[in-house]
C-alpha positions in Angstrom: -101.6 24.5 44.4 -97.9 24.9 44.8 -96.7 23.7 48.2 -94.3 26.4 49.8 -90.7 24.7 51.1 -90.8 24.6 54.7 -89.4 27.6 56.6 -86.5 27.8 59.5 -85.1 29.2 61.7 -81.7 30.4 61.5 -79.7 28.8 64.5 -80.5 29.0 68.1 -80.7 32.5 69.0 -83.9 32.6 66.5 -85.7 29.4 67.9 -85.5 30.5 71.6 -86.2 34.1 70.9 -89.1 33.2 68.6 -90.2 30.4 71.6 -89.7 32.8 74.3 -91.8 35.4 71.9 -94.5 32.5 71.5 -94.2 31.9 75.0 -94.3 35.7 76.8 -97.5 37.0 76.2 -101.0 38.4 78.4 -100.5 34.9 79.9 -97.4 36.3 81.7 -97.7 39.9 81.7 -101.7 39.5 82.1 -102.9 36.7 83.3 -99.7 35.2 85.8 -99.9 38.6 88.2 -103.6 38.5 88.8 -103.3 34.6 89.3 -100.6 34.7 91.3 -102.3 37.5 93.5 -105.2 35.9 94.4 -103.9 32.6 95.2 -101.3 34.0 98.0 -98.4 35.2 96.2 -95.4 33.5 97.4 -97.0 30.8 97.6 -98.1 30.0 94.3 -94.9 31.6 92.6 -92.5 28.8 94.5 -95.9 25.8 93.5 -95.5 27.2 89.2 -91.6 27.4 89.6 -91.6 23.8 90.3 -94.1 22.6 87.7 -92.2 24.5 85.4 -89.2 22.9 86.2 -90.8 19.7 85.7 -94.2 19.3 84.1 -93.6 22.3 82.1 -89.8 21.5 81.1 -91.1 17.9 80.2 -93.8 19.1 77.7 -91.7 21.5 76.1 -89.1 18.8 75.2 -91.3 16.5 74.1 -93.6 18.6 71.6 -90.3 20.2 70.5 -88.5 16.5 69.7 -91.9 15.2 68.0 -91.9 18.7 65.4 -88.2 18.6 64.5 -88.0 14.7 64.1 -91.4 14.7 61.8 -90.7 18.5 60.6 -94.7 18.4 60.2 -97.0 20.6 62.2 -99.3 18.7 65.1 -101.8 16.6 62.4 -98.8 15.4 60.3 -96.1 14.7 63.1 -99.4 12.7 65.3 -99.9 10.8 62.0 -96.7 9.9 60.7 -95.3 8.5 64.4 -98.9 6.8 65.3 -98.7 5.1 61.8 -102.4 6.7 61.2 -103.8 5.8 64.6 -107.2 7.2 64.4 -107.2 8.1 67.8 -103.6 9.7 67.9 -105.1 11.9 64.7 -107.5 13.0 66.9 -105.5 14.1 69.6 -103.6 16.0 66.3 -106.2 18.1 65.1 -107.3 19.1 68.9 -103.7 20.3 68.8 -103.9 21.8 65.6 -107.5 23.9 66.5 -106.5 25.3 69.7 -104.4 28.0 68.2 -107.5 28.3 65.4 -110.0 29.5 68.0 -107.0 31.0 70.6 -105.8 33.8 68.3 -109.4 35.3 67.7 -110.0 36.4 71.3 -106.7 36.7 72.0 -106.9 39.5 69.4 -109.6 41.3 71.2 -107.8 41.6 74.5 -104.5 42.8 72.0 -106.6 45.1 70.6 -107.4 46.3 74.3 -103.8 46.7 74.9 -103.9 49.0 71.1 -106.7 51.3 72.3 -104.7 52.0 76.0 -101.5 52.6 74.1 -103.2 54.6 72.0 -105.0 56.4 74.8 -102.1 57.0 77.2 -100.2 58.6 73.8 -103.3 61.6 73.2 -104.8 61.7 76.5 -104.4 62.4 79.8 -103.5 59.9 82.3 -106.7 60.8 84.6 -109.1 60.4 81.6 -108.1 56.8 81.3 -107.9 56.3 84.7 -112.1 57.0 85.2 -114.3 54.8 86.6 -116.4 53.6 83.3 -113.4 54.2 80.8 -112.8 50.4 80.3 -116.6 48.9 80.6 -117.7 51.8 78.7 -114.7 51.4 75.7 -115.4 47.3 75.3 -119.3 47.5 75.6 -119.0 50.4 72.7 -119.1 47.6 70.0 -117.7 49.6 67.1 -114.6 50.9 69.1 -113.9 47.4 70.5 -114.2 46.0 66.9 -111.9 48.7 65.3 -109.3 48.1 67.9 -109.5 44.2 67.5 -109.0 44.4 63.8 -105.7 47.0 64.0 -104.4 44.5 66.0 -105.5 41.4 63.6 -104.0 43.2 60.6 -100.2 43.6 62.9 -100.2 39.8 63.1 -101.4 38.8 59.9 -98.3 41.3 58.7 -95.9 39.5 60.1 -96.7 35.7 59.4 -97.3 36.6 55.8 -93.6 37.7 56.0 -92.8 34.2 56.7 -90.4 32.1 59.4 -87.2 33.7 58.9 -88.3 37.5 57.6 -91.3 37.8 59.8 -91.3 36.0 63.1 -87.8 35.5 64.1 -86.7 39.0 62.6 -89.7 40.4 65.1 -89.1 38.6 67.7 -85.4 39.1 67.8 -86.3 43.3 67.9 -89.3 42.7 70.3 -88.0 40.3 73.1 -85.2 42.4 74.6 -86.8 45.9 73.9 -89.5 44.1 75.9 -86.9 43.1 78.9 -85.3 46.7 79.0 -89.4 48.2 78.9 -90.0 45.8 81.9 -87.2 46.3 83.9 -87.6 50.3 84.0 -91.4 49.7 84.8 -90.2 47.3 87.7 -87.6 49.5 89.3 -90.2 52.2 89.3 -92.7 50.2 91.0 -90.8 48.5 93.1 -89.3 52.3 94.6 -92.9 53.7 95.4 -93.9 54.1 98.9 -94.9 51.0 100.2 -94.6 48.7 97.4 -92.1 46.6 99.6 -94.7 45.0 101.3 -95.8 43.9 97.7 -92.7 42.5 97.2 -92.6 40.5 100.3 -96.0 39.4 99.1 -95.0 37.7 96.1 -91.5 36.3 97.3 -92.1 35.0 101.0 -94.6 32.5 101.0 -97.4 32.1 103.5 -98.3 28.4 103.9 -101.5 29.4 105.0 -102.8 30.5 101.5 -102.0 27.1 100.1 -104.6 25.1 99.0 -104.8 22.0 96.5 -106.6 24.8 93.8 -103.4 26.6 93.9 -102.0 23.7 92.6 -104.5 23.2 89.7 -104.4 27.0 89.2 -100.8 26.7 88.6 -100.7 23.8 86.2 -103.3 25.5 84.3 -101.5 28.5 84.0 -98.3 26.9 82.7 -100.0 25.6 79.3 -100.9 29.4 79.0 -97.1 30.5 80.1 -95.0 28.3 78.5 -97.5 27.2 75.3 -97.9 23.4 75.9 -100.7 22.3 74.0 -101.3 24.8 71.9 -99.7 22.9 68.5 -96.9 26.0 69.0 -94.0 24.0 70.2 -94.4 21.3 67.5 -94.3 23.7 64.8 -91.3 25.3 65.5 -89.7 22.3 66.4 -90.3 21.4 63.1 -88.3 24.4 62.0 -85.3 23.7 64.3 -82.4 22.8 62.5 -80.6 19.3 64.0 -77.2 21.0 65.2 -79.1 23.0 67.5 -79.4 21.8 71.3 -83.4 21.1 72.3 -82.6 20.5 75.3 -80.7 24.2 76.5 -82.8 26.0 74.0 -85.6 24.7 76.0 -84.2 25.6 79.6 -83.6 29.0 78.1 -87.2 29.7 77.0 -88.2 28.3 80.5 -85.9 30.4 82.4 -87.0 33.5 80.1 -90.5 33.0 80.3 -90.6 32.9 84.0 -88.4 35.3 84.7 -91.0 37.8 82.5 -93.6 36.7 84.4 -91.8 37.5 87.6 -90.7 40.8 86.1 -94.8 41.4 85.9 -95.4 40.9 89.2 -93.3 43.4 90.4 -94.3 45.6 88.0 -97.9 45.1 89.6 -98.3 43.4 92.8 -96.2 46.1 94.5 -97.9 49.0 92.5 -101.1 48.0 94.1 -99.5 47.6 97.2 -98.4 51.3 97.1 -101.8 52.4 96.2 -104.1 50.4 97.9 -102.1 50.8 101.3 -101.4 47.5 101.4 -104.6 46.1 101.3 -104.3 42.5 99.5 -107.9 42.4 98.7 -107.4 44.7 95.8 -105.0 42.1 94.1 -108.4 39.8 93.5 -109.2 42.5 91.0 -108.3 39.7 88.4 -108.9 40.5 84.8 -109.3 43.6 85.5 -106.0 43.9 87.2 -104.1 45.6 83.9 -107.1 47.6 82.5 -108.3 48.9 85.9 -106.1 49.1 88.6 -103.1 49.6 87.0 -104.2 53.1 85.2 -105.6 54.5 88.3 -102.3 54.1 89.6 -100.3 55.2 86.6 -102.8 58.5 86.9 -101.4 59.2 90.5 -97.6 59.0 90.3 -95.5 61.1 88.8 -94.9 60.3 84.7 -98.1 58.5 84.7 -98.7 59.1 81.1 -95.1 57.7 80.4 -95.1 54.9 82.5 -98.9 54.0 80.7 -96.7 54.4 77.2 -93.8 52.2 78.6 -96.3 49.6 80.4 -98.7 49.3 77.7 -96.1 49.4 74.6 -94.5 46.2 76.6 -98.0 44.8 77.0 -98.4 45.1 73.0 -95.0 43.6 72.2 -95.8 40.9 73.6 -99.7 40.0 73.1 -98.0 40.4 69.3 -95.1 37.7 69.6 -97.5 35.3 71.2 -100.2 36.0 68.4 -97.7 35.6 65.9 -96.7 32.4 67.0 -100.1 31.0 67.2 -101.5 32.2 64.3 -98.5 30.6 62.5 -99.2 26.9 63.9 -102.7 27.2 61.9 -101.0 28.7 59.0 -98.5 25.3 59.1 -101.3 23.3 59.7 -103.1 24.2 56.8 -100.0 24.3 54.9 -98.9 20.9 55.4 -102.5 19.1 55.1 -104.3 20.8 53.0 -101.0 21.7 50.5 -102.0 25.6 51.0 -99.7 28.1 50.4 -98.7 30.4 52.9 -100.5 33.5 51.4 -103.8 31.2 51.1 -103.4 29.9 55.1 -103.2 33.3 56.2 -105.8 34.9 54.1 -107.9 31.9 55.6 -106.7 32.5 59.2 -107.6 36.5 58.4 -111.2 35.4 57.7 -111.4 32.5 60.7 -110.3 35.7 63.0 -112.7 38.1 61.9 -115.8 36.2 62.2 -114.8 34.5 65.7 -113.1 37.7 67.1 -116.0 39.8 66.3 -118.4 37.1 68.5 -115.9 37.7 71.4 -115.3 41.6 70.3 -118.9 42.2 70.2 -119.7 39.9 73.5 -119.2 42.6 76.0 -121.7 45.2 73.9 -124.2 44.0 71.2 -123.9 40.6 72.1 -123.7 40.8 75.4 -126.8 38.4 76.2 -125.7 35.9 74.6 -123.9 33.3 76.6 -122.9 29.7 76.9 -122.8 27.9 80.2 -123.5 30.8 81.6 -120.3 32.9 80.1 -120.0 35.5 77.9 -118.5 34.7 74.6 -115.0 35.5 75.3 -115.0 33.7 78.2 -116.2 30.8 76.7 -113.8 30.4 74.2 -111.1 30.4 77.1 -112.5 28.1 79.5 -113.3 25.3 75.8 -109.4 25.9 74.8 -107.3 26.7 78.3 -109.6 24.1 80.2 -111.0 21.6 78.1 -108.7 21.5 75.0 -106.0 22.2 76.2 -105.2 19.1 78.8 -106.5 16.7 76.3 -104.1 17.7 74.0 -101.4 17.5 76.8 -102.6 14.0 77.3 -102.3 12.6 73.6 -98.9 14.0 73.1 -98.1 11.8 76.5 -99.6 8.5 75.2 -98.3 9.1 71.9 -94.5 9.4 72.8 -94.9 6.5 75.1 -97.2 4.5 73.1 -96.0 5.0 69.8 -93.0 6.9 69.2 -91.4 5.4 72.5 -89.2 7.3 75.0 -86.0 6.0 73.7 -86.7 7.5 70.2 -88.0 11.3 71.7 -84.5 11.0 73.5 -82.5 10.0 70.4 -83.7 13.4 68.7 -82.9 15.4 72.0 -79.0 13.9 71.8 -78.8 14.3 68.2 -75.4 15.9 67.0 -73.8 14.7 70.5 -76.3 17.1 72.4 -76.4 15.5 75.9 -79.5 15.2 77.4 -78.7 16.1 81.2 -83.1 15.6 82.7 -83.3 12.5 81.1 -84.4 10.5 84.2 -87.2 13.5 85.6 -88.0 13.5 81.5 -88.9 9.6 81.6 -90.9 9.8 85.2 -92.7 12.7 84.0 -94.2 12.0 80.6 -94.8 8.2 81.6 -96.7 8.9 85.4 -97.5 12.2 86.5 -97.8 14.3 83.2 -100.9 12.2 82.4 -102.2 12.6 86.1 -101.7 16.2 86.1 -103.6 17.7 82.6 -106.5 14.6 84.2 -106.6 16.7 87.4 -106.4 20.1 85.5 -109.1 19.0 83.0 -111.8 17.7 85.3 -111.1 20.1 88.2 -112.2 23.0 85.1 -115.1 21.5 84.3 -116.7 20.3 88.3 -116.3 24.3 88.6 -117.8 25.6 85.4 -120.4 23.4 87.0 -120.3 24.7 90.1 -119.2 21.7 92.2 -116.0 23.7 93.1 -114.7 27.0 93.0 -111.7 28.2 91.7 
């Protein structure tokens, strides 16, 4: 079958914004507030502002240097610079599959976000606001199914569209309607009655919540934030034309990303705050956080029903850039090693989502005894990819830029076109000692509390 000409992006503008839109999604505006909630607020913001700056900044360089200077997705750039390595191949295709089995639950929780948009549009605030609204919506299996396939059929939309017409067109409207959306949402928040104590929450830090599972908790939420390991970065650095600068592209999406997720923590820490009268324990809400809490206290301010359109629009904007972008890493994977074309790769991705989505759609209703490890399915397929997968792919792309492709060939790429490369020296340290140490810790730290030896 014809092979399609690989896409690109047009300059800069579209790689970071089309990064940024791979990197902003539920993992800021979702998972980051209820994460950085329960383990102490200040606290854990100033622990992920530092990993960011240097696990996190290191990662994204490197997977971004090893797409452009292969221009093949994870499989093909771990071959070609391994010379074949079987192991390194390995460490490819772990890559490669995270995004596979990411998108399909991902989906479910965006098709959450579809049915609350949805909601707060034709119904009153209080209605959504009830008790049983969300337990009784995702264990109705036919709603939750519906939902998750409206929002399967956005993203499929767009990557059929292709590089240039679909995702960086998208994500250049999306990302900075999605800044102005938070922004209002924050200033509102922020202006409640007593939501200044939220804020003082999440920006003075209190030593005394520190403990070494912030750390870990941290680490593991960057991979999520800033989409290490997920096959992402190498696959559009593989679109990245050589004039344009890795290295600021990549402190943009950094400061971007965190700076959103930031943005949703004073959209919600201080909201809670306000409503709760202060009382921190109702931050440990978790996952529930956005589909709980938050519409019980959109229901009792004034413009509830328009904040729950602004707040949940933003939410859908972008669980839809980061689905984009990881649905189109399997699409380029199959692309480049199986010599698919681009409509072929997406009608397979369309069926790989349906069938897997519909285990994790279904897990909370029809399905809802069956469980592995003791999770439900959804759950499951986070802990195997964000826990498991995800570290060990961290890990291989470490060995193989300082096994095979060596450090002084990574940084070549990075100074191409007289680019300087101004982190060199925390770039070297990081991805030959504690880059390794740190997705070890992360990995094993997952699994002693899956089996209960610790608790996160």
């Amino acid at each position: 079958m014809k092979h399609d000409k690989r896409g690109s992006f047009s300059g800069k503008i579209g790689f970071v914004l089309s990064a940024a839109g791979a990197s902003v999604g539920l993992g800021n505006i979702w998972r980051f507030p209820y994460l950085c909630a329960k383990y102490g607020g200040g606290i854990f913001l100033i622990i992920y502002i530092l990993l960011a700056l240097t696990f996190g900044y290191t990662m994204i360089i490197a997977e971004t240097a090893i797409g452009r200077h292969t221009k093949k997705s994870p499989v093909g750039a771990f071959n070609v610079i391994s010379d074949n390595n079987k192991a390194m191949g390995l460490g490819g295709w772990i890559n490669a599959i995270i995004p596979i089995l990411i998108v399909p639950y991902y989906s479910v929780i965006g098709g959450w976000v579809c049915k609350y948009l949805f909601e707060y549009i034709r119904s009153d605030a209080q209605v959504i606001a009830g008790d049983t609204f969300f337990t009784d919506f995702i264990s109705n299996g036919t709603k939750a199914e519906f939902w998750f396939i409206i929002f399967a059929i956005l993203v499929l939309g767009v990557i059929f569209m292709g590089v240039k017409n679909g995702i960086e067109r998208v994500s250049k409207m999306m990302m900075p309607v999605l800044v102005v959306l938070a922004i209002i949402i924050c200033f509102y928040s922020v202006t409640r009655p007593g939501a200044l104590s939220g804020v003082k929450y999440l920006f003075v830090p209190d030593f005394s919540h520190f403990s070494i599972m912030t750390v870990v908790t941290a680490m593991g939420q960057m991979f999520y934030s800033l989409s290490i390991a997920m096959g992402i970065l190498i696959t559009f650095g593989s679109y990245v034309k050589k004039e344009v600068s890795i290295e600021d592209s990549t402190k943009q999406v950094e400061i971007f990303d965190t700076a959103i997720a930031i943005l949703a923590s004073l959209m919600i820490i201080p909201a809670v705050f306000s409503f709760y009268n202060g009382d921190e324990s109702m931050l440990k809400a978790g996952p529930s956080l956005m589909f709980i809490t938050m519409p019980k206290i959109f229901a009792s301010m004034g413009f509830g029903k328009i904040i729950g359109i602004l707040f949940f629009a933003l939410v859908l904007f972008a669980a839809v850039t980061s689905a984009i972008a990881l649905t189109e890493s399997a699409v380029s994977t199959f692309s480049d090693e199986f010599k698919w074309s681009r409509r072929r790769g997406t009608i397979v991705m369309a069926v790989i989502m349906l069938i897997l989505g519909s285990l994790s759609s279904l897990g909370n209703g029809p399905l809802a005894n069956v469980k592995i490890a003791g999770m439900q399915l959804l759950d499951f397929f986070d802990f195997l990819t964000n826990s498991v997968m995800m570290p060990i792919a961290a890990f291989a792309t470490c060995i193989l830029i300082t096994r095979f492709m060596t450090i002084e060939k990574l940084e070549d790429e990075v100074e191409q076109d007289n680019h300087p490369f101004k982190r060199k020296a925390i770039f070297s340290f990081m991805i030959k000692f504690l880059c390794p140490v740190f997705v070890i810790i992360i990995l094993v730290s997952a699994v002693l509390n899956v089996l209960g030896i610790i608790s996160m």
